[in-house]
N, C-alpha and C positions, 0 to 999 in steps of 0.2 A: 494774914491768915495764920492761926497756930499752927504749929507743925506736930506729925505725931509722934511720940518714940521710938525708937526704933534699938531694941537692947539685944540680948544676949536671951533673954526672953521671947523675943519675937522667932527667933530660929525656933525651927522647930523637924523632930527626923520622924518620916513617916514611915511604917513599913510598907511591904511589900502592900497586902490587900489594901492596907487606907490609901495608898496611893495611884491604885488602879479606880477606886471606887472613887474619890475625888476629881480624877480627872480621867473617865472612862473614853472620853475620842481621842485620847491619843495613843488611845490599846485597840478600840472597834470602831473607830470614825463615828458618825452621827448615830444617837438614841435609834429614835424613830419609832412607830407605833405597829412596822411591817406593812406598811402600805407602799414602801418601794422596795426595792428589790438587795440596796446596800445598808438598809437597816442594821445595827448594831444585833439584834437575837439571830438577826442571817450573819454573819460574821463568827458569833459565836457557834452555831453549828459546824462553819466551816471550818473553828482550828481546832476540835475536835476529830472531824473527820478528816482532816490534813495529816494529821497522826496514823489514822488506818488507809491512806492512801501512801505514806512512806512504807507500812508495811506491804504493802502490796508490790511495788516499784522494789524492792528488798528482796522479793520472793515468795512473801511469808503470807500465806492468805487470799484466796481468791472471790473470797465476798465479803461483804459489810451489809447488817443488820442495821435500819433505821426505823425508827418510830417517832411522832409527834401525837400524843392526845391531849388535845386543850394546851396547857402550858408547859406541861413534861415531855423532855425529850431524850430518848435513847438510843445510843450507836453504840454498836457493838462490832470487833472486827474478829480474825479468825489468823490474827499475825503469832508473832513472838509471846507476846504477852511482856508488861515492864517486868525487870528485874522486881522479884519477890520483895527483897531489901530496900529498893526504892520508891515503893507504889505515893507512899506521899510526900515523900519531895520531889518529885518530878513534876505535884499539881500543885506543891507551896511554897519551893521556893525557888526567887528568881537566879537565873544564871545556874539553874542544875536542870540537865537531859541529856540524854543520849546522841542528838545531832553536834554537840560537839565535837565528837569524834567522827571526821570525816569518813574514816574506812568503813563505818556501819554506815553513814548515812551521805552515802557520797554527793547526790544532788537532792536534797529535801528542799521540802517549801520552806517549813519552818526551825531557823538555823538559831533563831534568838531567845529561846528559851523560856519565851513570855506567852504563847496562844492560850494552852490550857488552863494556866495561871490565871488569865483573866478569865475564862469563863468560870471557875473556881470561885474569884473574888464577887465575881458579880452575878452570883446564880444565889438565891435562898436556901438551893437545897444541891450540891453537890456530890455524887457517888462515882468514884470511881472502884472497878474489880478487875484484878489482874487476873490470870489462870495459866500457870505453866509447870510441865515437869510434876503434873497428877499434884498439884497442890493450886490452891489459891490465894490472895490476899486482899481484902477490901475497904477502904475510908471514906466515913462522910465530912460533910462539911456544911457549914451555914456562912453563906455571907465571907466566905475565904478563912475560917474557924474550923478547926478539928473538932468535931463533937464525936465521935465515933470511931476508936480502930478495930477491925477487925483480925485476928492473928492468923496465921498458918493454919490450914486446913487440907487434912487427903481430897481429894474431888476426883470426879471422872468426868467432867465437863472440858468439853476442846478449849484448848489452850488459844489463849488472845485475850483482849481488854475489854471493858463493855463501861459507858459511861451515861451516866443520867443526869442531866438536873434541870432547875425550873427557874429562867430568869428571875432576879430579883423586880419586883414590882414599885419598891424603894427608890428603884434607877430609870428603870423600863416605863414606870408610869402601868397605861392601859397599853395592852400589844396584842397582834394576833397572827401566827405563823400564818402567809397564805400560800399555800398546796403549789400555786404555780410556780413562786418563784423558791420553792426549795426544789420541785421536779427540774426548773432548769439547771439549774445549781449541777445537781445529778447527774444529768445528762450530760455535760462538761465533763463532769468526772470519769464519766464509762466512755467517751469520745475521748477522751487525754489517756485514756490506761486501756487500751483493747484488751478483752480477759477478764476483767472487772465486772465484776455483778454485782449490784446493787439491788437489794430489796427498801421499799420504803411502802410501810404501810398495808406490805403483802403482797406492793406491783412490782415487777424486775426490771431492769435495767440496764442494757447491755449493750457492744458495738465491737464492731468488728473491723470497721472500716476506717474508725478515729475522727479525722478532720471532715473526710469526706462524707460520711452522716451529721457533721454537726452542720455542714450547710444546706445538705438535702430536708432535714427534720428543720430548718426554720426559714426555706423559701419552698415555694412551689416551686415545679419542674416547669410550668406554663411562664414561670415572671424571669428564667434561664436565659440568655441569649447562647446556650452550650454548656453540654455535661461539664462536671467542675472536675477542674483540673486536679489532682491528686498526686504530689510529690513527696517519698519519705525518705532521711537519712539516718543516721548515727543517731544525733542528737539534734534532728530536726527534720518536723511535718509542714507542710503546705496545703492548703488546699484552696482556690478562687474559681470564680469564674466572672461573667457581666449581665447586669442586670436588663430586663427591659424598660423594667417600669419606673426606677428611683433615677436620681440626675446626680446626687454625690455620693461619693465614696463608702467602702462600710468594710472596719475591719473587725476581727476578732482576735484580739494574742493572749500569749500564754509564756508564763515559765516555769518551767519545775511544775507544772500542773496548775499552778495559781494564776486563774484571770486578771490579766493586766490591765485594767479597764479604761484606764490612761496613757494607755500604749510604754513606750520608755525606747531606751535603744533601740531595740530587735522588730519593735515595729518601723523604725523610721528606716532601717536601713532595710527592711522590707518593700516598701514602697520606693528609695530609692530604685533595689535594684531591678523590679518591675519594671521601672522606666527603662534602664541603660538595655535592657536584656533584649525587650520589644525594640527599640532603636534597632541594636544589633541583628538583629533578627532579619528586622524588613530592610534596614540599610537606608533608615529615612528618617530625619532628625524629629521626629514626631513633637507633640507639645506634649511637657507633662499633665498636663489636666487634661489631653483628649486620651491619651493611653489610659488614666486611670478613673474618668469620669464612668462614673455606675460601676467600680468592681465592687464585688462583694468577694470578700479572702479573711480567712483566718491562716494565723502560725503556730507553733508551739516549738519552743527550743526547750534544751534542759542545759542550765552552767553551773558549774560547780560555785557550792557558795556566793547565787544571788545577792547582790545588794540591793535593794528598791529604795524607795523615796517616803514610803511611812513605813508604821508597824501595819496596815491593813493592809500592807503589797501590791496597790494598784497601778503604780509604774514602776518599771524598771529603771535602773542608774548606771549598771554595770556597763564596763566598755570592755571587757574580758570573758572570752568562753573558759578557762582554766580548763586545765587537765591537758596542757601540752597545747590546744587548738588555738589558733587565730584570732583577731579578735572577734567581737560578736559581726559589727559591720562586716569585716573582710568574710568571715564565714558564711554567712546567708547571702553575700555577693555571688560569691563565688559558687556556694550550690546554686541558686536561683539559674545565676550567669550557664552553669553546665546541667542542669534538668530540666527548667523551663525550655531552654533550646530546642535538647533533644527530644522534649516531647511534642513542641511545635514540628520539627521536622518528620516527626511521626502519625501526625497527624494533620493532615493539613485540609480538612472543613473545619477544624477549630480555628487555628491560624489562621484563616479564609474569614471566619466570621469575626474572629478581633479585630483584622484589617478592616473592615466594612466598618463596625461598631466607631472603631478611631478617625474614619475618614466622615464618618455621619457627625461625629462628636465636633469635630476640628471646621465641619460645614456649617453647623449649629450656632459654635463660637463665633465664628464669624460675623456670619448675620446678626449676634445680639451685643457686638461688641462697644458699638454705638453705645445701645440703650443701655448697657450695664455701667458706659462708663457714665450717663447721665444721672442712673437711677442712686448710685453711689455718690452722687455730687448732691442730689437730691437728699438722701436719707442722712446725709452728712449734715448740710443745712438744717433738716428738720428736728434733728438733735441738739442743734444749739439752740432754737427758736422755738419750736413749742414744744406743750408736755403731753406728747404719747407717751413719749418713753420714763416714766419717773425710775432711775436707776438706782440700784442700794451703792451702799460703799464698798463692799466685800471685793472689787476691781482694784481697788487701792492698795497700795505696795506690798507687807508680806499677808495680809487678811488673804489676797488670792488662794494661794496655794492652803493655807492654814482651815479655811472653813468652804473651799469649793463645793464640798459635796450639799453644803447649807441654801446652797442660792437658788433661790426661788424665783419665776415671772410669772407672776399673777395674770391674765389676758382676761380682761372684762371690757364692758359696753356700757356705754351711758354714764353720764356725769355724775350724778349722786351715787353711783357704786363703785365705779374706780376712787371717788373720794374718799368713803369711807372707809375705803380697804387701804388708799393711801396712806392716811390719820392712823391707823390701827398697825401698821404692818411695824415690822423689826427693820428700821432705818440699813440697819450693818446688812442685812442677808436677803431682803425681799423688795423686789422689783414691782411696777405696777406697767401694764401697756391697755392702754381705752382705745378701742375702737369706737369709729364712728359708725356708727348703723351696723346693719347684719353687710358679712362680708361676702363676699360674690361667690358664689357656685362656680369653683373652677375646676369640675368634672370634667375631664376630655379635652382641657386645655392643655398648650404647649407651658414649658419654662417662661418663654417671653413676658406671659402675663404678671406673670413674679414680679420683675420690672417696671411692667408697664403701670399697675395697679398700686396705686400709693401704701394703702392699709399691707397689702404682703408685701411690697417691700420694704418696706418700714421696719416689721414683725421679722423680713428675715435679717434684717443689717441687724436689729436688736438681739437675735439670736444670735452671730457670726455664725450661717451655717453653709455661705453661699455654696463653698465647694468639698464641707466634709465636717466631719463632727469632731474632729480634733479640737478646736478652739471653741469649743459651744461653751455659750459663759453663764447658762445657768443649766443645773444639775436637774431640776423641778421647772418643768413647762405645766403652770395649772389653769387650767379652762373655769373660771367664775363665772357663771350666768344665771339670771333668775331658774329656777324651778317652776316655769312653764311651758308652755308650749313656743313662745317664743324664744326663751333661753333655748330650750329642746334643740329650737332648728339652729340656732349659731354656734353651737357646742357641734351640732352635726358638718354645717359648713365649714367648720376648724377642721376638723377631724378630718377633714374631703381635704381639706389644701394641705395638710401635713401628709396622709397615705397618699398625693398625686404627686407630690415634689420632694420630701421627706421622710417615706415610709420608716427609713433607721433610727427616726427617734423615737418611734413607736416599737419598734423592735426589740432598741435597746432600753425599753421603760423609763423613759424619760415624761413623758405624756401623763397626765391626771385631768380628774374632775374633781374641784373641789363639792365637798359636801356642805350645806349650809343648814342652819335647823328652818322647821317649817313654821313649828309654834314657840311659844316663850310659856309655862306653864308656871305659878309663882301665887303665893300666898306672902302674907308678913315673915315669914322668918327664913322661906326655901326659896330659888329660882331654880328652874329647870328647862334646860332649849333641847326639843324634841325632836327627830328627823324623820318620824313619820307616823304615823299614826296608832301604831304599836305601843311606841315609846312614850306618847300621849296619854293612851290610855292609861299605861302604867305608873303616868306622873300624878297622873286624877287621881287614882286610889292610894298613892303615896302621903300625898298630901291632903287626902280627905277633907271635908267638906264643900263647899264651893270655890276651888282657887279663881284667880282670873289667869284666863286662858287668850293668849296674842297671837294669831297668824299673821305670819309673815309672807307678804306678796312678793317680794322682791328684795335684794340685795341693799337697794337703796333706801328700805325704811327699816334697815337696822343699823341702829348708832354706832361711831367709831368706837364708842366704852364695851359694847355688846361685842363689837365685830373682833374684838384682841384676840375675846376665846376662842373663834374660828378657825383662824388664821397662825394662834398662837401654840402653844404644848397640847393642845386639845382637838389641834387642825386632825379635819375626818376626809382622807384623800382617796379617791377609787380610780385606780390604774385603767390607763385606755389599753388592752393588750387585744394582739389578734391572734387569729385561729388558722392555723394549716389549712383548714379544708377548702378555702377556697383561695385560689391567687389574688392576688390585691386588683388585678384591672378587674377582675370579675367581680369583687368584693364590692369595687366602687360602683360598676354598670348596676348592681343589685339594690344598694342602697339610696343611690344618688343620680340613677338614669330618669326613664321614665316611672312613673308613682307604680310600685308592687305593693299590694295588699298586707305581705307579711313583711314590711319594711323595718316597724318598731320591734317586734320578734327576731327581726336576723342581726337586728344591732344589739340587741340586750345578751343574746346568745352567743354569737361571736366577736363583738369589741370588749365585752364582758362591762360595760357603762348599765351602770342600775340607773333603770327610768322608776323613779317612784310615781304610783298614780296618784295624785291629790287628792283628798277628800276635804271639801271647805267643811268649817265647823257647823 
């Protein structure tokens, strides 16, 4: 085989924007089209508004201005404003800001000099405006390009920053900000920073309470086994309590403000010291899985100069709190070890109901300890023997950590549609799991069933979820089923077995429904695959005259050539998400008890799952 040259020619030096826009995940992790919630355009919001959240944590500024209309977005905050002289190399070039200097920015999110930058390089249209000291300074940009300076100006506009721009479409492809998962986003923000007002879009956004609203605003009081616990210090909040209705674990951390969505130190040593502290407590060498099966707890520490594990900050590295304190473990030991105590001793129907919860938990285990350890002998076996499971490679040595956020499980039914999507899918990132038949209505059942029922235990050893989402080894759980009324009800029986044993993957938007087109609309020189009959229309008049027009019944009679666009840069995915207003046991009695009339109404409104009505041709 010829070899190819390799000279002095081949080197090549990029600057700053070519080399953000070249290889943009390793500035915002995955693209994405905004159908999950870690989407590369959600990322770029965040390290713009990371910037008016250090103003705030500073002192400087007690609101922040946002807007989204269509693809423009604007935050504006009410801090310092940047130095007048600096306004555009702080957005073009790397290795210059103000976080360098520890004494302004003692514990900030972003210490490396790069957030802005990238949204800069990878926006079409970039403005930033300073305003400080009755003067202002303004720059545009294209594509991380100076097109525009604007000079020194008197003004009598409150002094702070205000930032606009419209991702590049070049990078981003097609996208679409969606409202809920920038509202959570938000919420984080005004729960991590008591004080904090947030307008977006003209609605407020505020917290008084920090941790303790971010768990009441995303469980029901009714799915509580006890008001949540609320611990603050120095540089570090607490807040858990136990669930009644989920069976694993569910945390939420934070540092310096930045959701750690992969936990890192400060969560592990979190959950250690929950154990040691409960032990201590009751004086009874408890199991660590019955103390922390069903907590649901979030953290938040602040360290001086954070280290994490990417540039998108989703785990933590650091083994140090700096600024004189302890390290991270020994510090959250050690509160947990001397607040959780004393507020157990202060309270003791809480303490009273944790004992119960760990001795119910520890009675549970017991009895299923048999079956878990057959069902695991089983799912072991069934993994090397047949093909439910077609697994990607993305498990393989450093591809893990490198593309996690990428990894896909497809969950389909029937042979000719897990084929299809097999043939078609991306080997490195996308998983397939075929069920056999519609899967069991396990409404009102115990965990046992899990076990006992091959298809979910199978689906959960394939997940690793048995005792917590830490190790969950795909990022994207997508539900594929026909667009009938039979796909309808196994998308809904999925849906029932995740909110009955899993509700935190739904929580934490992991959960989807793939979109698939209905029709194929196509003439000699156009194809066009329509998703509903809107789109149809619009394709008829596009392509005028008589095209020929293909509806698609099912999964399985569109070809693997067909199925790449689905599945591939073009994948159309609608998050399964739920709604506060009802607790999840009522949620399920509602939907999946006995038949209610307005069954398809309370699903489309509160799991937010678009039922499209079909219209045959």
């Amino acid at each position: 085989m010829a070899q190819s040259q390799y000279t002095e020619e081949n080197i090549r030096s990029l600057d700053w924007k070519e080399h953000i826009r070249m290889r943009p995940g390793m500035y915002i992790g995955k693209l994405g089209d905004g159908s999950s919630h870690d989407d590369g355009i959600y990322i770029l919001l965040k390290e713009v508004i990371d910037n008016c959240i250090d103003e705030f944590v500073m002192g400087a500024g007690k609101t922040i201005d946002i807007s989204i209309q269509g693809d423009k977005v604007n935050v504006r905050d009410y801090g310092r404003g940047i130095p007048l002289g600096k306004v555009v190399d702080v957005v073009s070039k790397m290795n210059t800001g103000g976080k360098y200097d520890t004494r302004a920015f003692k514990k900030s999110v972003g210490l490396n000099g790069v957030g802005t930058k990238a949204v800069n390089a990878l926006s079409a249209y970039f403005r930033v405006e300073s305003t400080r000291d009755g003067k202002s300074k303004a720059a545009e940009f294209s594509s991380g390009e100076l097109v525009d300076e604007e000079f020194l100006e008197e003004t009598s506009r409150r002094r702070g920053t205000k930032v606009t721009f419209t991702p590049d479409l070049d990078i981003f492809k097609k996208y679409k900000y969606r409202n809920e998962y920038v509202e959570r986003m938000l919420k984080n923000y005004v729960y991590l920073n008591p004080g904090l007002t947030i307008v977006f879009n003209g609605e407020k956004y505020h917290s008084e309470n920090g941790l303790k609203d971010l768990l009441e605003d995303q469980n029901s009081m009714d799915d509580m086994r006890y008001p949540v616990i609320h611990l603050r210090g120095k540089d570090i909040e607490v807040a858990m309590t136990h669930s009644k209705t989920q069976y694993s674990e569910e945390y939420q951390s934070f540092v310096n403000g930045q959701h750690t969505t992969q936990g890192g130190t400060h969560q592990s040593a979190f959950r250690e010291a929950i154990v040691k502290t409960i032990r201590d407590y009751y004086g009874k060498n408890y199991d660590a899985s019955d103390i922390r099966k069903s907590i649901i707890a979030a953290i938040a520490i602040k360290v001086m100069e954070p280290v994490f594990e990417s540039q998108t900050k989703t785990k933590l590295g650091s083994t140090e709190m700096g600024d004189g304190l302890p390290t991270v473990r020994s510090y959250i030991n050690d509160f947990i070890g001397k607040q959780l105590d004393n507020f157990l001793h202060k309270n003791t129907e809480v303490a009273d109901s944790i004992q119960r919860k760990i001795v119910q938990a520890e009675k549970e285990r017991k009895e299923l300890s048999g079956i878990r350890k057959l069902a695991r002998e089983r799912a072991k076996k069934a993994s090397l023997h047949n093909k439910k499971l077609r697994d990607c490679r993305i498990h393989l040595g450093d591809m893990k950590n490198e593309r996690r956020l990428d990894s896909t499980l497809f969950i389909t039914e029937g042979d000719s549609a897990s084929g299809s999507i097999t043939k078609s899918r991306d080997v490195n990132t996308q998983a397939v799991f075929s069920l056999r038949g519609k899967p069991l209505n396990s409404y009102g059942m115990s965990k046992k069933i899990v076990y006992e029922n091959e298809e979910f235990n199978l689906l959960q050893a394939a997940l690793n979820i048995e005792d917590s989402l830490e190790d969950l080894r795909y990022n994207n759980i997508v539900i594929a089923t026909d667009a009938d009324v039979d796909g309808m009800h196994i998308r809904l029986l999925l849906i029932t077995f995740f909110l009955q044993f899993f509700p935190e993957l739904i929580k934490e938007n992991h959960l989807y429904i793939l979109q698939t087109p209905l029709f194929r609309v196509r003439d000699k020189k156009e194809t066009i695959y329509c998703y509903n009959q809107d789109e149809k229309t619009e394709a008829i008049k596009k392509l005028k005259g008589k095209p020929e027009i293909t509806r698609f019944k099912g999964l399985g009679e569109i070809s693997p050539d067909e199925f790449k666009h689905f599945i591939g840069d073009d994948i159309r995915l609608e998050p399964v998400m739920l709604d506060k207003a009802m607790s999840i046991e009522e949620l399920l009695k509602f939907y999946m008890g006995k038949n209610t009339p307005d069954r398809q109404e309370f699903i489309i409104e509160n799991l937010k799952v678009e039922v499209d009505l079909i219209e045959e041709n």
